[in-house]
N, C-alpha and C positions, 0 to 999 in steps of 0.2 A: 533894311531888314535886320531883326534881330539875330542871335544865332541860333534861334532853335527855328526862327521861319526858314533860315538857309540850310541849315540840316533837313524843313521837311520838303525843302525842295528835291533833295537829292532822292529822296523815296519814291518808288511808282507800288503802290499796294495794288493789287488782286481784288477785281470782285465780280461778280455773274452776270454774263452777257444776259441771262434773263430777267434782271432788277441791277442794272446796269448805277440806281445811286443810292445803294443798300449803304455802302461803303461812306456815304458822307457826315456821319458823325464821326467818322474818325478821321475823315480826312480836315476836317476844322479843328479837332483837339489839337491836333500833331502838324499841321499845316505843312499836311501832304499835297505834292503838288503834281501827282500822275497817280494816272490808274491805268490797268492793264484789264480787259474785260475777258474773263476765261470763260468755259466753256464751248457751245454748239447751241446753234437756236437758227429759227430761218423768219423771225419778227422783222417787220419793217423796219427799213430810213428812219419812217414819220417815228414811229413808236418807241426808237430806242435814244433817237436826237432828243423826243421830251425829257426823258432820263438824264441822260448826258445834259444840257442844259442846266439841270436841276444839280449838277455838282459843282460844287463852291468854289467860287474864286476869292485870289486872295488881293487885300489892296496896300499897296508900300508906294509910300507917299503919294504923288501923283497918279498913280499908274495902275491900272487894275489888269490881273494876272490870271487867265483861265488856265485851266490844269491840260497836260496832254493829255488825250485818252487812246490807249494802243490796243489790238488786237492781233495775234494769231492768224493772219491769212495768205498762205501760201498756196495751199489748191491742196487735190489728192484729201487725203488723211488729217491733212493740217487746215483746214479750213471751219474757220468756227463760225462765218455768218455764209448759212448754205441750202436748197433749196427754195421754193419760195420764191421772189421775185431775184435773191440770188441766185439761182441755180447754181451749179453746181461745176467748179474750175477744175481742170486735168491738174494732175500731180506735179512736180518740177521735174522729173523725169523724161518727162511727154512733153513739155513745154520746152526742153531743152533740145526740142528735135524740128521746132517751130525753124519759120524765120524771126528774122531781128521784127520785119515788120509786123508782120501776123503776132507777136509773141509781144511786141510794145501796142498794138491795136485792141489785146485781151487785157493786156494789164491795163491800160487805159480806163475803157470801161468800167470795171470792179473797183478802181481805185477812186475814177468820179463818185461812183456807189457808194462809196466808203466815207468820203468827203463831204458827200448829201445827210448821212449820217452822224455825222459829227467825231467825226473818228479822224484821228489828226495824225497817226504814226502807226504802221503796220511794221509788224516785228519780222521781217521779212525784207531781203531776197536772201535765203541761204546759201551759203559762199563756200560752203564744205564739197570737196571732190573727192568722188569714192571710186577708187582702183578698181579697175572691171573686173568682174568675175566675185567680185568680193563683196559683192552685196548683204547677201543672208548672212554674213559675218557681223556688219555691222549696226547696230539695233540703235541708236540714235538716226540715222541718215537713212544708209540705204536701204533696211527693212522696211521703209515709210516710202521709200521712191523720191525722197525730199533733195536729194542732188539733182542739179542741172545734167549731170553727164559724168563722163569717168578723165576726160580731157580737162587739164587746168584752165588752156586758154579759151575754150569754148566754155567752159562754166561762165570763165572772167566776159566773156561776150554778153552771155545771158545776164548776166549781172548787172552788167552796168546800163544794159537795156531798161531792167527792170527797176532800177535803183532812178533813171533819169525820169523813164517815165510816171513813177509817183509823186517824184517832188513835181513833175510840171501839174499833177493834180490836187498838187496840196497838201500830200502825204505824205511824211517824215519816212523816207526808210532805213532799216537798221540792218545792216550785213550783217551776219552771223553764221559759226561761233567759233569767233578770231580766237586762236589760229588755225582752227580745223578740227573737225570731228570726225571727217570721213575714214579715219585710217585707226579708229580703236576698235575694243572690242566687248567692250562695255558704254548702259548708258546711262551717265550722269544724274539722272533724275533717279533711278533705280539701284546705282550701284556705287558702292564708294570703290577706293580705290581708280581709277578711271587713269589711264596712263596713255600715252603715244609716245613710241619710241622710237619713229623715223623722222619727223617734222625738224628742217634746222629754219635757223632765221633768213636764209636764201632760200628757202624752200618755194621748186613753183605753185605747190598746192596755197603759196602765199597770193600769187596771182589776180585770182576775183575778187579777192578781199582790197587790194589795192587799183581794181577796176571799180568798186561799188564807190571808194575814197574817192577816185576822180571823178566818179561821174555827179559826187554830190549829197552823197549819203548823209543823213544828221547825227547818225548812231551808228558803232559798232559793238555789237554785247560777245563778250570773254565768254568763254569757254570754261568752264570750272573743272576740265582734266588737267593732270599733269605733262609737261612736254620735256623729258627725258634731255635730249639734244639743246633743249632753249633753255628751263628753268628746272632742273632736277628736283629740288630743294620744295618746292612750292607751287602751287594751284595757281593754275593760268589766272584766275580771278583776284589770286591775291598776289602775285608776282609784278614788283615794279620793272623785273626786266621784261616782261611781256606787255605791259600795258604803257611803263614811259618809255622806254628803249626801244622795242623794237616799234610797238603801233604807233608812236606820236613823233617820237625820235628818227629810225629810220625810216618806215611810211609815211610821217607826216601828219599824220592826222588830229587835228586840231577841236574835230568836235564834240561832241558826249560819248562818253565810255559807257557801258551799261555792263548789267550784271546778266545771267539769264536767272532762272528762280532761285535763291537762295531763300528760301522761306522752306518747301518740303523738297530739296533738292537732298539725294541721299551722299553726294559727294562731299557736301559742307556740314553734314549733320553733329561732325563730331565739334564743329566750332558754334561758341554761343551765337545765339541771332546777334547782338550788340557787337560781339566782335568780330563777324561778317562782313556789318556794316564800314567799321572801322578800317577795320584792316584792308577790304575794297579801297574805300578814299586814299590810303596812306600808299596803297601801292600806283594811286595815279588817277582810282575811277572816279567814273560822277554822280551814276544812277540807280541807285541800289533797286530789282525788281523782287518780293516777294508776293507770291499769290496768297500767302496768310495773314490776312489784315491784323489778325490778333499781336502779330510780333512788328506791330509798326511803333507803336509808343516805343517800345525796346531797343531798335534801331534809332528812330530819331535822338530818345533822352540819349545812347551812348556815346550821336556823334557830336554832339552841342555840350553836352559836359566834357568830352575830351579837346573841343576846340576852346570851351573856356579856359581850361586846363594847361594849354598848349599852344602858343604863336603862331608857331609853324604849322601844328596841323588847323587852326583856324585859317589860316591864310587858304590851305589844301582847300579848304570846306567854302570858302568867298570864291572861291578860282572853279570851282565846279559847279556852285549854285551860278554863277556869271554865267556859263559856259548853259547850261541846262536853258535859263533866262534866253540868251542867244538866240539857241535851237527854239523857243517858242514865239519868240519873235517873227521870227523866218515861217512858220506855221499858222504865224496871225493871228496869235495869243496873248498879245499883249498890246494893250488900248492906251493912252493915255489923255487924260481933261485938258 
């Protein structure tokens, strides 16, 4: 690969689950190699697989490389393909009160659905535990019901329930958002600023996040608040003591880092799109997510001119695009003649 195809590896752009390959002139300029389908729609399997099909694979030497394509589906609030022959999944709230079997029997089904689809990686099981009583306090998580529970180790149950049985269906899952959202007070998408001031690096609320790692997870996506206790200095998203030190270093975890939206996320707004991207890679990640396809040129040109520019961070930039490459293999995305 050249280095601007391995920079547009590192990119997952944004585009509507209702014309799901609106997005593919830009994903061939910039040899982007994820999309993220946003929105809410209740459109068939049939009807959204022809779309998806219709976005471009890329070919490096031998080998032809279909894109992931992720979506939004947790249950509750957070569920983007819903009604319809989907109908319609309980919250992670409700789900956390399941058993293991009942609860890997639901995710099962929806995730087959997903896979019939052409839908390769759901952005989900979320790994954030929110302290009881403290709900309506926190408008990321638990205003949505998007927590398993208020217990660390019962989330980390639900988790890795959830996290084992998509991959047996073919579905990439991504825990999320290391290292926790459930204990601020603000939310990231809406508000800069965005801090946690209790979280350490032994933290149990660290728990399901390192039950989603062993159970198999492909992704874990950062957190874009700041962790007081862990990285004062710097945004969970661009701190390499959050993302190589504690996630890869002390947890282990060895697969794709992702970002969450960094395109209209109001936490990163004060930093250019280019240097979003940048500075994610440098502190350790691999998959930059903006739902704004327009700032994709602008991420990719910044990271392939700073790895022409620079050894070491091309090296960063080979070691992520590999790792991404990896996770699509394991998802059955990549063919070779």
């Amino acid at each position: 690969m050249t280095v601007a195809e391995q920079a547009g590896q590192l990119i997952m752009t944004g585009t509507p689950l209702t014309d799901a390959d609106a997005v593919t002139s830009v994903m061939k300029r910039n040899h982007v190699g994820s999309v993220f389908l946003h929105g809410r729609s209740g459109r068939t399997a049939a009807s959204l697989k022809k779309e998806i099909n219709r976005l471009p694979s890329m070919t490096a030497g031998d080998a032809t490389i279909r894109p992931l394509v992720s979506i939004d589906q947790e249950g509750g609030q957070v569920q983007s393909l819903r009604g319809g022959t989907w109908g319609y999944l309980d919250d992670a709230q409700e789900q956390g009160t399941w058993t293991s079997t009942r609860l890997a029997a639901v995710t099962g089904q929806w995730a087959k659905s997903l896979a019939k689809a052409g839908i390769t990686m759901d952005l989900a099981p979320v790994a954030d535990t929110v302290p009881s009583g403290t709900e309506k306090r926190n408008p990321p998580i638990g205003v949505f019901g998007r927590q398993y529970g208020s217990d660390s180790a019962a989330v980390a149950d639900a988790v890795a329930t959830v996290t084992a049985t998509l991959h047996d269906a073919g579905v990439m899952a991504t825990v999320k958002h290391f290292p926790g959202l459930g204990r601020v007070t603000k939310n990231t998408d809406t508000s800069s600023g965005v801090v946690d001031t209790t979280t350490t690096t032994d933290d149990a609320y660290l728990r399901p996040f390192q039950a989603g790692i062993d159970a198999g997870a492909g992704a874990v996506m950062i957190s874009s608040a700041t962790y007081e206790k862990i990285d004062p200095d710097n945004r969970a998203v661009f701190s390499s003591t959050v993302i190589t030190e504690l996630l890869r270093g002390e947890m282990g975890f060895q697969g794709v880092v992702m970002t969450d939206d960094v395109g209209a996320a109001k936490a990163v707004a004060d930093v250019s799109p280019g240097r979003r991207a940048v500075r994610f890679v440098e502190a350790g990640g691999d998959l930059v997510l903006t739902v704004e396809s327009s700032q994709v040129r602008t991420m990719m040109t910044a990271l392939s001119s700073r790895a022409r520019q620079d050894p070491d961070f091309a090296a960063q930039v080979e070691a992520s695009a590999t790792r991404v490459l990896e996770l699509k293999d394991e998802a059955g995305l990549l063919s070779c003649e």
